[in-house]
DRENPA-734901 format. One record per residue (C-alpha): residue in three letters; x, y, z. Coordinates in steps of 0.05 Angstrom, whole numbers, plus 5000, padded with zeros to 4 digits. Example, Ala and Ser with C-alpha at 12.3 -4.5 7.8 and 13.67 -1.06 7.14 Angstrom:
ALA524649105156/SER527349795143/
# end
This chain:
UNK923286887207/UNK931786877216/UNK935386407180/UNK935885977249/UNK929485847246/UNK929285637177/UNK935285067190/UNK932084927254/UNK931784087261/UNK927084167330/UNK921783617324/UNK926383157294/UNK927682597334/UNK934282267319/UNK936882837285/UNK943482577264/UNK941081907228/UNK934882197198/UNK939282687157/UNK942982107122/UNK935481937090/UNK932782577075/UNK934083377060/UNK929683817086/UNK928884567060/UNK924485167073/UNK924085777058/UNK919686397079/UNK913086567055/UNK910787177022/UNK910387787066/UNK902587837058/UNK901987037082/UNK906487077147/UNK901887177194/UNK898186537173/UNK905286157149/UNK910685947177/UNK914185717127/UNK915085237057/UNK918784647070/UNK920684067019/UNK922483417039/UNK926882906985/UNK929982226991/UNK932981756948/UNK933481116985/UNK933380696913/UNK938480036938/UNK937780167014/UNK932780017060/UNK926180357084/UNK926780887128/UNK922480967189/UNK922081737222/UNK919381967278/UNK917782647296/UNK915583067355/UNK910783537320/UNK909484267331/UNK902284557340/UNK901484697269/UNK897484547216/UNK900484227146/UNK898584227073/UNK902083697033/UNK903283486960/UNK906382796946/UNK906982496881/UNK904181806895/UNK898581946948/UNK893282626948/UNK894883236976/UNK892183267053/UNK892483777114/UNK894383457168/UNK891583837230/UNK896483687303/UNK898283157317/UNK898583107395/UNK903182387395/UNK909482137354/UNK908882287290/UNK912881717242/UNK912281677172/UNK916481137126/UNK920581307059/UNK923380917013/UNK924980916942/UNK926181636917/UNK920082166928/UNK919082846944/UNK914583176986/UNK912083906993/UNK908584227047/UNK905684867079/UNK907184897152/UNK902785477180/UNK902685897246/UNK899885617291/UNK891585937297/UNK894886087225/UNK889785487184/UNK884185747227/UNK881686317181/UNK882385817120/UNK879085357151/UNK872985787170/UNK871785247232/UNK875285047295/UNK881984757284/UNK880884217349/UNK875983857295/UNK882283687253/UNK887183547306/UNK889882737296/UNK885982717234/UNK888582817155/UNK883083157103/UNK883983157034/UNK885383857001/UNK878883836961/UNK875983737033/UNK877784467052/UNK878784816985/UNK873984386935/UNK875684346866/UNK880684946866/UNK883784516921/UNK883983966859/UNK887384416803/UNK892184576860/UNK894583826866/UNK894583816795/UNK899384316788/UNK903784166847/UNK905083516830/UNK906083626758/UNK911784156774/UNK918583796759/UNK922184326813/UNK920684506874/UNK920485276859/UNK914685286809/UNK911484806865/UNK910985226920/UNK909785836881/UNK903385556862/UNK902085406932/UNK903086106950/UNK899286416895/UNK893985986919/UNK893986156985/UNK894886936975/UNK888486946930/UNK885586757000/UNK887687127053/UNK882187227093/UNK880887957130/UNK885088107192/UNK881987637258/UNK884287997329/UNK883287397354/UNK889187137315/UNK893987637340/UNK891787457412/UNK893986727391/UNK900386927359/UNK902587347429/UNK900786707461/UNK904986277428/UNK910886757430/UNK910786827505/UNK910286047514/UNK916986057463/UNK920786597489/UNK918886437570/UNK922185727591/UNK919485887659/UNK911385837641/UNK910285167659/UNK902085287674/UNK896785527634/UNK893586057691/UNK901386367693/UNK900386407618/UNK893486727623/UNK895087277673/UNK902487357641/UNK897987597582/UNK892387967626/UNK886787487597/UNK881686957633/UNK884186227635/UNK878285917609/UNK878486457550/UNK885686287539/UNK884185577530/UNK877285757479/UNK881286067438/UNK887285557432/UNK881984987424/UNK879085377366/UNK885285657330/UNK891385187342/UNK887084497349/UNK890184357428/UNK889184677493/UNK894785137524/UNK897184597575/UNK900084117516/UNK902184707469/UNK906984877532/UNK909084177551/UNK909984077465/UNK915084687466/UNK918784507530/UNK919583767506/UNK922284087428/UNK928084347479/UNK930683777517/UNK929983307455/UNK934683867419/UNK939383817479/UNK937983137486/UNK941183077413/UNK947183347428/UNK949982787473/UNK949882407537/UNK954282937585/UNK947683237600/UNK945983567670/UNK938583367670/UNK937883707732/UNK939884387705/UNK936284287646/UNK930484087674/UNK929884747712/UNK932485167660/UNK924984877627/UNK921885177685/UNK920284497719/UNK920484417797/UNK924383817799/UNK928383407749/UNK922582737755/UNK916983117739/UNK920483297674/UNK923082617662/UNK915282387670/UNK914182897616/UNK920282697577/UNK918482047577/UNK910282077572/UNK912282497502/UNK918082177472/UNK917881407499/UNK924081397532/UNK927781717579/UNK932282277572/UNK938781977589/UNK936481367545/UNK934681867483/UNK941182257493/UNK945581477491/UNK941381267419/UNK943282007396/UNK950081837409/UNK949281157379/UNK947281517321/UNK953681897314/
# end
């Protein structure tokens, strides 16, 4: 994981305003836990004399494990819509984000029966899932909080899964190739059937191919989108491997709520 990735703000819609509410931090897991996280993130706020805060946020195919003080821990499996979530007051929040397949050997189940639903930790973990809420929240600091986290996770890393690796190679092609716009270009780009591609996606990330691919092309033009209203949407929109700039608009639209152009105007409202 580069330090990019670590301040990376894809997902968050609005980028500009939401950082006058919050902080948001990560940092890298131990080396034995990265191929199952992708990082530790905590979230803070301290809204105390202002008003509420509503976020939304475009959500990557990943699976989260989450500590608040004034609500129990959960994992949240993917969620395929908007994600929004309200602060106020002051609070603190701190998470797991994993890989993506990365919850499935924790699990010990398909990650697709998770997917728009929260579980309590005890759900997953059972009592030792418990003691680990206890201890979380009862850390002061962040630091001692997600080292317990990680010591609790470590104890459990389960033994290697192939299958894993053939999810991780997945995912990195979809990231690193704008062009793949279609899950059979995916499947031979990787020399594997389409219907096994999309088995094994259902099972370890919790959502077929097809919206994993749409999900990371959207996390683009929202970033770009961010950045202002001089936007060639044309260009863009076939720099994203799209045929022509309305199909991706549909897309932009069917995923965020609004256009692009209109997105890319609030953005600059924002600023």
């Amino acid at each position: 994981m580069t330090d990019a990735d670590l301040d990376s703000t894809r997902g968050i819609l609005r980028t500009r305003t939401a950082l006058e509410h919050f902080t948001l931090d990560r940092q890298p897991p131990a080396e034995p836990l990265r191929p199952y996280v992708e990082h530790f993130w905590v979230l803070r706020w301290d809204l105390r004399g202002r008003d509420p805060h509503r976020q939304q946020v475009l959500t990557h195919p990943s699976v989260h494990l989450t500590f608040v003080t004034d609500r129990p821990a959960r994992i949240t499996g993917i969620v395929t819509g908007l994600f929004t979530e309200q602060i106020e007051g002051a609070g603190r929040v701190v998470g797991a984000r994993f890989r993506p397949g990365g919850f499935r050997p924790f699990l010990g189940g398909p990650v697709s029966a998770i997917t728009d639903r929260t579980l309590a930790v005890t759900e997953v973990f059972g009592a030792a899932g418990g003691d680990l809420e206890d201890r979380v929240t009862a850390a002061d600091e962040p630091a001692p909080a997600i080292a317990a986290i990680e010591d609790f996770l470590v104890a459990r890393i389960p033994e290697p899964d192939p299958a894993l690796a053939e999810v991780t190679a997945a995912i990195d092609r979809i990231t690193a190739d704008p062009s793949i716009l279609r899950v059979g270009e995916l499947a031979a780009l990787l020399g594997i059937g389409t219907r096994r591609l999309q088995r094994l996606f259902n099972d370890y990330v919790g959502a077929g191919p097809k919206w994993v691919i749409r999900r990371c092309r959207m996390h683009e033009a929202a970033h770009l989108a961010d950045a202002g209203t001089d936007m060639d949407w044309a260009a863009i929109a076939a720099d994203l491997g799209y045929a022509d700039q309305a199909h991706f608009t549909r897309d932009f639209t069917a995923t965020v709520g609004t256009s692009p152009a209109q997105y890319a105007r609030s953005c600059a409202d924002d600023g």
